[in-house]
C-alpha positions as CSV (number, residue, x, y, z in Angstrom):
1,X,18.4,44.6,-103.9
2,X,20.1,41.1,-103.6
3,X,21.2,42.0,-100.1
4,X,17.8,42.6,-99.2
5,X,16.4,39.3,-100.8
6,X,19.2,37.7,-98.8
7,X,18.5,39.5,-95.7
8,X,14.4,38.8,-95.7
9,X,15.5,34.7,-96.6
10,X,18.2,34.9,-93.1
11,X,14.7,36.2,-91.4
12,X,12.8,33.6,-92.2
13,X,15.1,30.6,-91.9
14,X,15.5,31.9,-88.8
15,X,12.5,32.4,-87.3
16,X,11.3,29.2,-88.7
17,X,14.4,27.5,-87.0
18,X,13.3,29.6,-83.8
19,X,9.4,28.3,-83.9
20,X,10.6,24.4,-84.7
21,X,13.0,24.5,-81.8
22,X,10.9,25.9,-79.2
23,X,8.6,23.3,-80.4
24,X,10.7,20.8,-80.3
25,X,11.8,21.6,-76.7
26,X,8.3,21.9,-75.4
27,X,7.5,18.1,-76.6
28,X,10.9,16.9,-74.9
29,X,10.2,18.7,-71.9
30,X,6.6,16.9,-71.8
31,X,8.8,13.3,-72.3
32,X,11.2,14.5,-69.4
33,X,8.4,15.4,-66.9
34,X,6.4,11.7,-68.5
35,X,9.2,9.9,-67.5
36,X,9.6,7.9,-64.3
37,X,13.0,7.4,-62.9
38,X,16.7,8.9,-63.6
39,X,16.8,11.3,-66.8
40,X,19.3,10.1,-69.6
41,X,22.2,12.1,-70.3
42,X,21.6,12.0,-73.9
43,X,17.9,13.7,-73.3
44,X,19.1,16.6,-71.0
45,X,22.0,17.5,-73.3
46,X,19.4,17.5,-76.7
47,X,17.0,19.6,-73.7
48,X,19.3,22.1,-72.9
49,X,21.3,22.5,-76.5
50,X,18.3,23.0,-78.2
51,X,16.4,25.6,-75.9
52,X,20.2,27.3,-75.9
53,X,20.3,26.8,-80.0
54,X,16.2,28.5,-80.0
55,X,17.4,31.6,-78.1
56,X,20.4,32.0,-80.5
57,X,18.5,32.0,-83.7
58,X,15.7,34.1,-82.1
59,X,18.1,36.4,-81.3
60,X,18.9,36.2,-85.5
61,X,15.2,36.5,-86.2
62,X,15.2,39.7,-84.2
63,X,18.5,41.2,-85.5
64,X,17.4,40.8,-88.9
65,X,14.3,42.6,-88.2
C-alpha cells in the first residue's frame, strides 16, 4: 500500500516536472528565436539541458504508468 502511495506521488512529481520543463523550454526557445545577434552560451546550455532533463522525467512519468 505504501509502495503504491509512493509510486502514484513519483508519477506526479514527474509529470509535473515534465509539463514545467517543456514549458519552460518553449518560452526560452521564443527568447532565442526574439533575439538579434550571437546566442549566449549560458542560454543554449539552460536550452538544451532542460529539453534533455524534460525527456528524462517524461520517460519517469511513463515508466511509472
Amino acid at each position: 500500500m505504501f509502495f503504491e502511495f509512493l509510486q502514484a506521488v513519483g508519477m506526479f512529481l514527474s509529470l509535473a516536472m515534465c509539463l514545467f520543463l517543456f514549458s519552460f523550454v518553449y518560452i526560452e526557445g521564443l527568447k532565442i528565436s526574439n533575439n538579434e545577434g550571437r546566442i549566449e552560451a549560458s542560454t543554449f546550455i539552460t536550452f538544451v539541458s532542460s529539453i534533455i532533463m524534460a525527456f528524462v522525467f517524461s520517460f519517469f512519468a511513463s515508466s511509472f504508468y
